[in-house]
Structure formats: C-alpha cells, structure tokens
C-alpha positions in Angstrom: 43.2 21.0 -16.9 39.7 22.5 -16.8 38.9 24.8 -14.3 36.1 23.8 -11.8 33.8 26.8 -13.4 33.9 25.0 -16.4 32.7 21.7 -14.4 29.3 20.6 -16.2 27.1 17.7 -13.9 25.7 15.1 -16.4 22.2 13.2 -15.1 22.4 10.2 -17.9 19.4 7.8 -17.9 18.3 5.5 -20.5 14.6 4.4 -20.4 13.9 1.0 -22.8 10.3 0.5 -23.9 8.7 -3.2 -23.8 7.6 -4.6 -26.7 4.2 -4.5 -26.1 4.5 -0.7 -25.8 6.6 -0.5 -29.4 3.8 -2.3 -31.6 0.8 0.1 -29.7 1.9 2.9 -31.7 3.1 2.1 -35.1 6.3 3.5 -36.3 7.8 4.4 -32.8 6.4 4.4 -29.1 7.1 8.3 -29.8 4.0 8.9 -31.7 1.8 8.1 -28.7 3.0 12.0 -27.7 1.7 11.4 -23.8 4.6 9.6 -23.2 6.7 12.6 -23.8 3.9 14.8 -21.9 4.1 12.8 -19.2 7.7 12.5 -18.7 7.7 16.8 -19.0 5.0 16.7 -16.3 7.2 14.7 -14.0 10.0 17.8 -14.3 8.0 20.3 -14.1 7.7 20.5 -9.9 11.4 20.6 -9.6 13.0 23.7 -8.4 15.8 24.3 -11.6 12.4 24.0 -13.6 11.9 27.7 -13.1 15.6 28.3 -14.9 14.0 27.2 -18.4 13.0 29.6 -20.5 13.3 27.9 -24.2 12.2 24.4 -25.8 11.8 22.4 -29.1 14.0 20.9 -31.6 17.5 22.5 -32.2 17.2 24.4 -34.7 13.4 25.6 -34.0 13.8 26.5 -30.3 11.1 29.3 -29.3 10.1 30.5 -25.7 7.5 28.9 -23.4 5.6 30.2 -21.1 3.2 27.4 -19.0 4.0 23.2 -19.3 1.1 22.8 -22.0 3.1 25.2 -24.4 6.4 22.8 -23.5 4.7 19.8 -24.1 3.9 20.6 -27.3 7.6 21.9 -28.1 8.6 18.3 -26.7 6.8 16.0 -27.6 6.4 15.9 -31.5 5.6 12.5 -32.2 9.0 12.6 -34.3 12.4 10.7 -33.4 14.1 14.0 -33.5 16.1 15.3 -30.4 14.0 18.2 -28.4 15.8 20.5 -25.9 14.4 22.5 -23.3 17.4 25.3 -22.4 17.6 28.1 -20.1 18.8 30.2 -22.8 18.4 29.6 -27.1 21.9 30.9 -26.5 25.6 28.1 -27.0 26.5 29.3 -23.6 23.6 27.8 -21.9 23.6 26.4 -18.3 20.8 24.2 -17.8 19.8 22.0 -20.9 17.7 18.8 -21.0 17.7 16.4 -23.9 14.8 14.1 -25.2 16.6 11.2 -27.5 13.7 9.1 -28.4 14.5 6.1 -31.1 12.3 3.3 -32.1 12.7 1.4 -28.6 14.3 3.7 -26.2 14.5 7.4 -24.5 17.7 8.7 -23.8 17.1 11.7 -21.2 20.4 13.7 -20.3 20.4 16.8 -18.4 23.5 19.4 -18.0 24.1 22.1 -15.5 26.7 23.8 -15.7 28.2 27.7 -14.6 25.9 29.8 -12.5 22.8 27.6 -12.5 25.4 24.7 -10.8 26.3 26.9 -8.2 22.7 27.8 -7.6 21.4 24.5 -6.9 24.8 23.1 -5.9 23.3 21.9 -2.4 20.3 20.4 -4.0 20.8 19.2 -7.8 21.9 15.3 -7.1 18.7 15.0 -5.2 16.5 17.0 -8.2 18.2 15.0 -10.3 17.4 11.6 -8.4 13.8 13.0 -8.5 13.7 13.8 -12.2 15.0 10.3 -12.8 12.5 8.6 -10.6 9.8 10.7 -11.6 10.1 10.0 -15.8 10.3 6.4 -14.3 7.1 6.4 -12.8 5.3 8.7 -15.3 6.3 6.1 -18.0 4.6 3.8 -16.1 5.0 -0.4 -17.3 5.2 0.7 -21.1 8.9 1.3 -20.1 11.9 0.8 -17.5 15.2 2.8 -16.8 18.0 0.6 -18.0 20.8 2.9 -17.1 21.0 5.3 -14.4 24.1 7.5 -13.8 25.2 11.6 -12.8 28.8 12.1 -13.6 30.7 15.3 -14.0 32.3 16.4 -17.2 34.9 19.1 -17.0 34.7 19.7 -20.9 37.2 19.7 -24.0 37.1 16.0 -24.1 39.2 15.9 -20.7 38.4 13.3 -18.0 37.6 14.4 -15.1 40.3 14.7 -12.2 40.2 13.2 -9.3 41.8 11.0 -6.1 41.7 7.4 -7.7 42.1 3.7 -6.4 45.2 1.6 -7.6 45.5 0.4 -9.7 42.5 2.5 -11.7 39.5 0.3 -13.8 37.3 1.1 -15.7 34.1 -0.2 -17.3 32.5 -0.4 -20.7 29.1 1.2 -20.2 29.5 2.1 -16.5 30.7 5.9 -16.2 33.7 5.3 -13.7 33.3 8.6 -12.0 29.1 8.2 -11.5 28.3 10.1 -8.1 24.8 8.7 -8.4 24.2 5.4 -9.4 20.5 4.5 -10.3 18.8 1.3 -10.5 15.5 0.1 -11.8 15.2 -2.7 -10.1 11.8 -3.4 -11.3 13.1 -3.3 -14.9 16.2 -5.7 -14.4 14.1 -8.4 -12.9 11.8 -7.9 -16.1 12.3 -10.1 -19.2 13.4 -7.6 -21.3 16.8 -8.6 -23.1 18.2 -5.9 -21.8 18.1 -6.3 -18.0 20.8 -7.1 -16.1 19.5 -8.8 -12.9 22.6 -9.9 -12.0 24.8 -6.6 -12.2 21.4 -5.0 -10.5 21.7 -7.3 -7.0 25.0 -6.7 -7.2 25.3 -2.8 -7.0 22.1 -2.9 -4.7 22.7 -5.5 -2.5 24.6 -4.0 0.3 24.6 -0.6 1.5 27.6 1.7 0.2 30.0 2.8 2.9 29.5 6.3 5.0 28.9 9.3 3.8 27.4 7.4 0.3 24.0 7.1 1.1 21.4 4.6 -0.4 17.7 4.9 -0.9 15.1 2.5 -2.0 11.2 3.8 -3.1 9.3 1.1 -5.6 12.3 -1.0 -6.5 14.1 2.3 -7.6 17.5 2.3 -5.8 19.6 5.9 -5.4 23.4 4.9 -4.6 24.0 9.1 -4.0 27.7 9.3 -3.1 28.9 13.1 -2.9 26.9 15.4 -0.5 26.3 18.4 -2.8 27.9 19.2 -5.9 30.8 21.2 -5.2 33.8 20.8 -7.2 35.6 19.0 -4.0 32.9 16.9 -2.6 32.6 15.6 -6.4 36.0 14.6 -6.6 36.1 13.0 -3.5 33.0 10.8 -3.8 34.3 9.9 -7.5 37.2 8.3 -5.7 35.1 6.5 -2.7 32.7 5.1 -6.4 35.5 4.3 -8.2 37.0 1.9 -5.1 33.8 0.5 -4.3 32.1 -0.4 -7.5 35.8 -2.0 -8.4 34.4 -4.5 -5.5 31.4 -4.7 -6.8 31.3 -5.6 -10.3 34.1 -7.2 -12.6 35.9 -4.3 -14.3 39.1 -3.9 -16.5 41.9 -2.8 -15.6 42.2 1.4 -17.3 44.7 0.7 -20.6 49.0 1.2 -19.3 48.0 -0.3 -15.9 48.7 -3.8 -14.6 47.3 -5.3 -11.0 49.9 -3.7 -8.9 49.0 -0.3 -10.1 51.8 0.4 -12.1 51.8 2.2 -15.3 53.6 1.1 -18.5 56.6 3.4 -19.7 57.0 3.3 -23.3 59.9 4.8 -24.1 58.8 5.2 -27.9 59.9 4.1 -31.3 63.5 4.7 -32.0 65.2 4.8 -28.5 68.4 3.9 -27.9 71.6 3.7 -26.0 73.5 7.1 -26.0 76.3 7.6 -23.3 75.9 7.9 -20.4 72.5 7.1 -20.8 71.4 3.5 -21.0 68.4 4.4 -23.2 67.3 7.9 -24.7 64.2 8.6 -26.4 65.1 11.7 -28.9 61.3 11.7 -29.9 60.0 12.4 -26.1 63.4 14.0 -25.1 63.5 11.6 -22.4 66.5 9.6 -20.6 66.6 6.7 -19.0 69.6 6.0 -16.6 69.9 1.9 -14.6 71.4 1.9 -11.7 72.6 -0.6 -9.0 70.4 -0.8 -5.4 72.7 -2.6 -3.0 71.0 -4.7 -0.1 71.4 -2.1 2.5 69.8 0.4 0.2 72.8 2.1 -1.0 72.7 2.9 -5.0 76.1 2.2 -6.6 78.0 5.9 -7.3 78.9 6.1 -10.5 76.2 5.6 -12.7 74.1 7.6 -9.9 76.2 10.7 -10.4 76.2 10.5 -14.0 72.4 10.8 -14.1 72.6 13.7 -12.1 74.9 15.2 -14.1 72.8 14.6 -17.0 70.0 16.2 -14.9 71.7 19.5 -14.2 72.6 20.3 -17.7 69.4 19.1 -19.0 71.4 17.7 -22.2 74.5 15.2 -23.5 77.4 15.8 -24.2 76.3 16.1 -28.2 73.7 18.5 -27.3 70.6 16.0 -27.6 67.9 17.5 -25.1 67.3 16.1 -21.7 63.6 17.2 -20.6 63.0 13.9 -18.1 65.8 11.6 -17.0 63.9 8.1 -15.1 66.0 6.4 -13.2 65.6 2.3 -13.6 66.1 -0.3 -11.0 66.3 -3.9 -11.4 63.5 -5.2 -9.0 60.2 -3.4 -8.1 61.0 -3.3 -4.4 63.9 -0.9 -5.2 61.9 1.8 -6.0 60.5 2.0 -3.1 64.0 2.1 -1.6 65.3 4.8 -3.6 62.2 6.8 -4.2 62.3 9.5 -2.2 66.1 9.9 -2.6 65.6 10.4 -6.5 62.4 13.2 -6.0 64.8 14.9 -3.8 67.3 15.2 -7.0 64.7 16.1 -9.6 64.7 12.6 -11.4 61.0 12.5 -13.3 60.6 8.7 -11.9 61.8 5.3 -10.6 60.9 2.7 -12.8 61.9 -1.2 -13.7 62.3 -3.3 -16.6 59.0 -5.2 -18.3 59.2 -8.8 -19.7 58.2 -6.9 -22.8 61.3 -4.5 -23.2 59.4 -1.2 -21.7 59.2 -0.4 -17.9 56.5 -0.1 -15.3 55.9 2.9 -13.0 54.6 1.9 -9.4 54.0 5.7 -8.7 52.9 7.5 -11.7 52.1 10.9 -12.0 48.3 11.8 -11.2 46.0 12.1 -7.5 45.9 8.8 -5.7 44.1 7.7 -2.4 47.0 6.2 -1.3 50.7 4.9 -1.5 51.9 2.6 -4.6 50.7 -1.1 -3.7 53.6 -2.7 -1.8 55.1 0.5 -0.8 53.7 0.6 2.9 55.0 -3.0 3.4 58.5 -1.9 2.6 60.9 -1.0 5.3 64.0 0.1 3.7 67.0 1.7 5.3 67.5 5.6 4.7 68.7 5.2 1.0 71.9 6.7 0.2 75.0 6.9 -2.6 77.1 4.4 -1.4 80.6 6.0 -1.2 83.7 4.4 -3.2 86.4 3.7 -0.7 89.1 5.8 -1.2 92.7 4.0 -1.0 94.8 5.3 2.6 98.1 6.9 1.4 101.1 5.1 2.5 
C-alpha cells in the first residue's frame, strides 16, 4: 500500500474544440499558438506558478524565466505534448501537461511530495481556478468536457479509502474525484460530445455538508474534501463515491453483487480433502460448511474440526492451510456467527453462489458502514452448541 508521501493529486480536464474553431486553422486548432498562450496566461497568477522553473517538450525542456519565454516553450503549433515542471529532474513535484490532438486539449496537472504539502490548504481551489480560468481563456472556440481532481497513490495501486456498499464504478468518471467540474455552458452546446443530461444531473442539487458547490458563468465546482490532506482526501472520496452512486447510473465494481458482497472464487482445481469440504491447493486456502441452528448455535463437530485445521495451519497429509472460510447455508447466518468465527481466527464467513463459488457480505477492505442486512439482524449471542452427553446409570 502506498504511503501518503507518495500521494500524487491529479487535476484532469479535457477541453473539446468546436468545429468552427478546427477548420480556422488548418491541420489542428494548435497552430493558431494563442490558444496555448492564452491558456499559459490563465496559470500564470496562481500561487504554485512560482514552483515552475522548466518547460517545453520532453525531451527539449530548458529553463524559463518570464511567461513570454513559457509561451513560447508551450505553445509550438505542433500536436506534441509540452510540460512545464518544477524540476527537468524524474523526481519532479509539480508538472503540467498540454495534450493537444486535432479536436481536443487534454490539460493534467500533478503535485505531489513537498510542493503538496505546501499548498495542501489551497491546491483544490488553484486547481478549480486553473480549470476555470483555461475555460474562459479559450473563450467559445472550445468547452471543458470533463472536469475531475483525483488522487493517485502511484505503482498502478487504487487509491484507498472508506467506500459505500456495495462499491460502483464508472467508465469515464474517476470514482474517487474530490472535485467534480462541469461546463455547463458546453453540455447544453450541440457539440456531440455534451452530455446535458449527466450535466443537470451532477449539478442539479447541492451535494451534502461539508462538499461544497459553486457556480460562476455556467462553470459548476462540486469541491468535496476541505484541503488536500491525505485524511480529508480519503474521506471526501467516500462521501463522492456514495453520492454520485445516486446521482448517475453506475456499475456495480467487478466480484460485487447489490448486496455488497464479494465473489469467492475458490480457483481452478479445488476440491474435497478431509476434513475440509473444499481446499484450494493453488491459494492454500480451506473452506469448512457448517450447520447454524435457529437459536444461533453452530453444530460442534464440523466447528471444531475447522478449528483444528486452524491451529495447525495444515491437514493431516501436510497440504498448507494459510486461510480456512467458514461457509454457511443462508446469508443471514453470517451475520449470526460472524463475530464468533473473528474471535477464532477464521479468514471469513461466506455462503454458497447459484454458480458453485461463494459470496462474502464482509470483505476485507475500509467500509462506511456494516454489511447490508447486517444491522437489521438480531441474532442471539452465537455459540457451539454442546452435544448432550449420555447420564451414567
């Protein structure tokens, strides 16, 4: 899991240029270079401006000293990507990214490190600015299409954080955003690329407290974390996530169904093996059913024998026992023997699929609350049930 140092904050806007604007410069809207210059003079009054040091395309980056000198690093009337960096250095911690193509820019900017803790208090609202700002420098030759800041921890990891069950997830929409932005003026255009529809939807009502929503020229902010602390980000990527799940129509995140529950594959190959009723030799994982009587009791035998298994940690022919699941025949048992199999060291509670794997109600991860169904359940204290030993005569 990455550490919050190596937490980089991602402002991710796409700007689409209308047609009339693609056939006034031949080739490319990019070759009419003032668009460029006038999205670098809409940065250039921001505070983490004064962190830049370096600009031009990647392999050609050279020092700059005033905004003419960038402009001319930026904007080279070429599709190629231009950077400006606050360092010509790999470890950089500020970078902005020009991606012009025929009909759209693609402007991204990363802090990361030092430069994140710096502006921690005030980089969502720079970045709202810078977003808003390229907006209205590229005037009605263009419109933002896609507005979002999302966190990245790095090495290809999603980032952590409290989630909503069951967990969606979107196509194009970055399910951890913190800021949400919205051209409104764009998606009621007739560009085929607006979205009017998913545009009233997001901007319709205000977000619940402490989001906070701002409108200036049909340019909506949906600003959900305060600053951009590792804490406060993960807790407004939660409050998003369960929001925009209300919002929009989203799909269900792969392994999940509506309950919340994830699949449990138990992999290619398992089978039987005494005591166990299935063993995976692949994942070095058991799987043990049990009986849940109506009072909450579990039947004893097959009980202890999983906890057998548990405390050597192997069968009796020496095949590995890393996790040992214990299954139930209904959902509502796990909630009745949950706590009593955590208490033993069992990995999980799970039940039987229609499709021969089982589902999880409370899989690993950070949740903002209990497993769906679980608070309505009122089950005694569970317990082994006891066999009844025979009186002596």
């Amino acid at each position: 899991m990455a550490k919050d140092d190596d937490i980089e904050l991602v402002l991710d806007v796409r700007f689409e240029f209308h047609p009339a604007a693609k056939k006034s410069a031949k080739g490319g809207w990019y070759k009419n270079k003032e668009h460029l210059e006038h999205a670098v003079d809409a940065l250039v009054e921001l505070p983490f401006f004064k962190d830049l040091k370096f600009a031009g395309p990647d392999d050609k980056l050279k020092s700059f000293k005033t905004p003419q000198e960038l402009k001319s690093l930026v904007a080279i009337g070429r599709d190629e990507w231009t950077y400006v960096q606050s360092s010509d250095e790999d470890d950089r911690e500020l970078r902005i990214v020009f991606q012009p193509t025929y009909d759209q820019l693609d402007l991204k900017i990363f802090i990361s490190g030092r430069l994140l803790k710096k502006h921690s208090d005030t980089i969502l609202d720079q970045y709202i600015a810078a977003a808003h700002g390229v907006r209205d420098a590229l005037g009605d030759v263009a419109g933002m299409a896609v507005g979002y800041v999302w966190p990245d921890p790095g090495d290809g990891e999603p980032f952590k954080y409290p989630r909503p069950r069951p967990p969606r997830t979107h196509p194009e929409i970055p399910i951890y955003s913190v800021v949400d932005l919205v051209d409104l003026r764009f998606h009621k255009s007739k560009h085929p690329n607006a979205q009017p529809k998913e545009a009233r939807a997001l901007t319709a009502e205000s977000p619940p407290k402490p989001a906070v929503r701002t409108e200036d020229d049909d340019f909506v902010a949906l600003r959900w974390a305060k600053n951009a602390t590792p804490s406060e980000l993960r807790r407004a990527a939660g409050q998003r996530e369960s929001w925009i799940s209300e919002q929009i129509p989203m799909e269900l995140e792969d392994g999940f169904n509506e309950q919340g529950d994830q699949i449990e594959k138990p992999g290619k190959g398992a089978k039987a093996k005494p005591p166990l009723t299935l063993y995976s030799e692949k994942y070095r994982t058991g799987y043990k059913a049990v009986v849940v009587f109506p009072d909450g009791a579990v039947e004893p035998h097959a009980w202890n024998q999983a906890k057998m298994v548990l405390k050597k940690k192997k069968l009796d022919d020496g095949s590995p026992v890393d996790d040992l699941m214990i299954v139930v025949p209904l959902r509502e048992h796990v909630f009745t023997i949950s706590e009593e199999a955590k208490k033993n060291g069992f990995a999980a509670v799970v039940y039987p699929s229609e499709d021969g794997y089982f589902w999880n109600p409370d899989p690993p991860g950070e949740w903002l609350g209990p497993p769906i169904g679980a608070e309505k359940s009122k089950p005694l204290k569970p317990r082994v049930k006891k066999s009844q030993s025979r009186a002596k005569s």
